[in-house]
Structures are given as C-alpha cells and as structure tokens.
C-alpha positions as CSV (number, residue, x, y, z in Angstrom):
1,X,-3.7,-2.9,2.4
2,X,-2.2,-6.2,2.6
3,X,-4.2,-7.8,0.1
4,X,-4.2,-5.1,-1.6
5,X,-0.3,-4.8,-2.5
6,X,-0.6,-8.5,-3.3
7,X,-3.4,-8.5,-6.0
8,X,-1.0,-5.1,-7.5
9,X,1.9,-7.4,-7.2
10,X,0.7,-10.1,-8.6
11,X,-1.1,-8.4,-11.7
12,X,2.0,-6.7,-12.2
13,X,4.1,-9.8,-12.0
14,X,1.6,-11.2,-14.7
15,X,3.0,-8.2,-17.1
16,X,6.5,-9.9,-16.8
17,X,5.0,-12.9,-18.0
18,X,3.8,-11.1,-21.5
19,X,5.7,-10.1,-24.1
20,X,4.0,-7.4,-25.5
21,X,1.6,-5.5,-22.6
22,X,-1.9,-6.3,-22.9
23,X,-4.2,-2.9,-22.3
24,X,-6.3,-4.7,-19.8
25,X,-3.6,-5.6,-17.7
26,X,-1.9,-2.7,-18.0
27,X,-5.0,-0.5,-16.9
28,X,-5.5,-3.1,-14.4
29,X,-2.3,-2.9,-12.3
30,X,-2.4,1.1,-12.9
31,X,-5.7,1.1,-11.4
32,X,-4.7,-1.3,-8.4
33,X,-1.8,0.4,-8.0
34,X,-3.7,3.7,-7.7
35,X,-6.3,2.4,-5.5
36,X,-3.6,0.9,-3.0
37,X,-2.1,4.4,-2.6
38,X,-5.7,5.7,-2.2
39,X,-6.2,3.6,0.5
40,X,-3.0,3.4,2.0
41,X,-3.4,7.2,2.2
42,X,-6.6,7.4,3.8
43,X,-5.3,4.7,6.5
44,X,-2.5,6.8,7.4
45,X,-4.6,10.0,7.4
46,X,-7.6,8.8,9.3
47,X,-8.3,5.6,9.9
48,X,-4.9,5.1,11.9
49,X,-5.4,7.9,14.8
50,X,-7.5,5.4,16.6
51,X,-4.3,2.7,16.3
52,X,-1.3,2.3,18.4
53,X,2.0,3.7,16.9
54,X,3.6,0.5,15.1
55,X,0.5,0.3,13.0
56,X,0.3,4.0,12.4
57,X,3.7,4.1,11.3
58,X,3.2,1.0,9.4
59,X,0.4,2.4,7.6
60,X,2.7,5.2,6.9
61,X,5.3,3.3,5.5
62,X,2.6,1.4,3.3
63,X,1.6,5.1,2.1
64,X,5.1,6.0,1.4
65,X,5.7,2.6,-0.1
66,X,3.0,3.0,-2.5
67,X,3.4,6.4,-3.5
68,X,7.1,5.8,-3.9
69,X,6.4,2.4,-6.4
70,X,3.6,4.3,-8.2
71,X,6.1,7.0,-9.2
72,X,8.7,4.2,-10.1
73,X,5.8,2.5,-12.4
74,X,5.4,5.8,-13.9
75,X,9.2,5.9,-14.7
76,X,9.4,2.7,-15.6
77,X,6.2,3.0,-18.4
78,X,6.9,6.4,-19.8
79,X,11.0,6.0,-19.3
80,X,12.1,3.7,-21.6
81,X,11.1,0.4,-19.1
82,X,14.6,0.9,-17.2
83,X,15.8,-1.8,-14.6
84,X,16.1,0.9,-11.4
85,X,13.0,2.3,-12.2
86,X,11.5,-1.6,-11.7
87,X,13.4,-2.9,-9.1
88,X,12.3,0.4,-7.0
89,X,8.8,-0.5,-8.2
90,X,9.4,-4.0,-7.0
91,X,11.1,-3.4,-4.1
92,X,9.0,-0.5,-2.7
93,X,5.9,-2.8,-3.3
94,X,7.8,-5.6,-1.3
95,X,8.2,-3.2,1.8
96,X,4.6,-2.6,1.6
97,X,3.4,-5.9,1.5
98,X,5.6,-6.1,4.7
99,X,4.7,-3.1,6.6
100,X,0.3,-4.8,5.5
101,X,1.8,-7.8,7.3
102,X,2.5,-6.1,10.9
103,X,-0.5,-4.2,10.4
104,X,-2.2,-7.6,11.1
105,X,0.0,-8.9,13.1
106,X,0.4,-6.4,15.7
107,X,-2.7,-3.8,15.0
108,X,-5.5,-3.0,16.8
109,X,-7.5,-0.7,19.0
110,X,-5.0,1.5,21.2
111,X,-7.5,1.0,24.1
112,X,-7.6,4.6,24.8
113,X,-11.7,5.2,25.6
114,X,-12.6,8.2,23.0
115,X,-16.3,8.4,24.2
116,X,-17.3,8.3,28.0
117,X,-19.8,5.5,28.7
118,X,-22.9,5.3,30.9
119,X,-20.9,3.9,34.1
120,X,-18.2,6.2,33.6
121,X,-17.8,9.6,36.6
122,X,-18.1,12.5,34.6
C-alpha cells in the first residue's frame, strides 16, 4: 500500500507540473488511485485479520485515507479544480502514505496459531 500511495502521489504530483492535463496522466493517476483503494480495501477486509491491531487499524486508516482522497480527486476534477478539494486530496494521500509506513514498520503475523500442527495435543 505504501508503494502504492507513492507511485499515485507522485503521478499526481506530475499533473501539477503540466499546464494543461495530459489524458494519459490523468487516466493514470485515476487508475492508481482506484487501484490503491482496491487494495487498501481488500487489506482491511481480509488480508488484515491474520495481523495484530496497529496494522489492522493502519490498513484501515489507509482504506479510509484512500477512499476519502479519491472522493476529493473527484471534487477536485469535476468541481471547478478548487484548493480544499486538493489539499484534502493531498493531505488524505499524505496520511496514507503514513499509516503504509507503520504497516512496515510494525506489521506482522499476530502469532496466534490458526491451524493445529502435527506435535500439537488435540
């Protein structure tokens, strides 16, 4: 998710750059941006149960984060390109790339043994 916020960010960040939008990189970051709350969504929804709760609730707040800077992209396109509508999109992306970053940092396995093994009393 990480990587993935950064690559939107940055494809985004290149649309600053232009001065009238290319298609391609509009469709690009619409697509990235759309994939990242794809996959943020299905983190949070399955993937994250086998986690410990900072990186569920990070994976939620990357979720939320994405869903919540998607809907500001959308205001900011079809609105009229306001300032609110991209510093929210800015801002909510930020707090994703954040809440990717103590995924990594502090995620992994919650230890908890789903499946009994071999050696295990039944």
């Amino acid at each position: 998710m990480f990587v993935l916020f950064l690559i939107t960010s940055t494809v985004g960040g290149s649309l600053a750059l232009e001065s009238s939008y290319l298609a391609v990189t509009l469709a690009s970051h619409i697509g990235l941006a759309l994939v990242t709350l794809a996959v943020a969504t299905y983190a949070t929804m399955f993937v994250g149960r086998q986690y410990r709760s900072v990186p569920r609730a990070s994976a939620g707040i990357a979720a939320l984060s994405a869903l919540v800077a998607t809907i500001a992209g959308t205001v900011f396109l079809l609105g009229g390109q306001s300032n609110s509508a991209l510093y929210a999109m800015e801002g909510f992306a930020g707090l994703g790339i954040l809440a990717g970053l103590v995924m990594i940092v502090v995620g992994g396995p919650s230890g908890r043994n789903t499946a009994p093994t071999a050696t295990s009393p039944p």
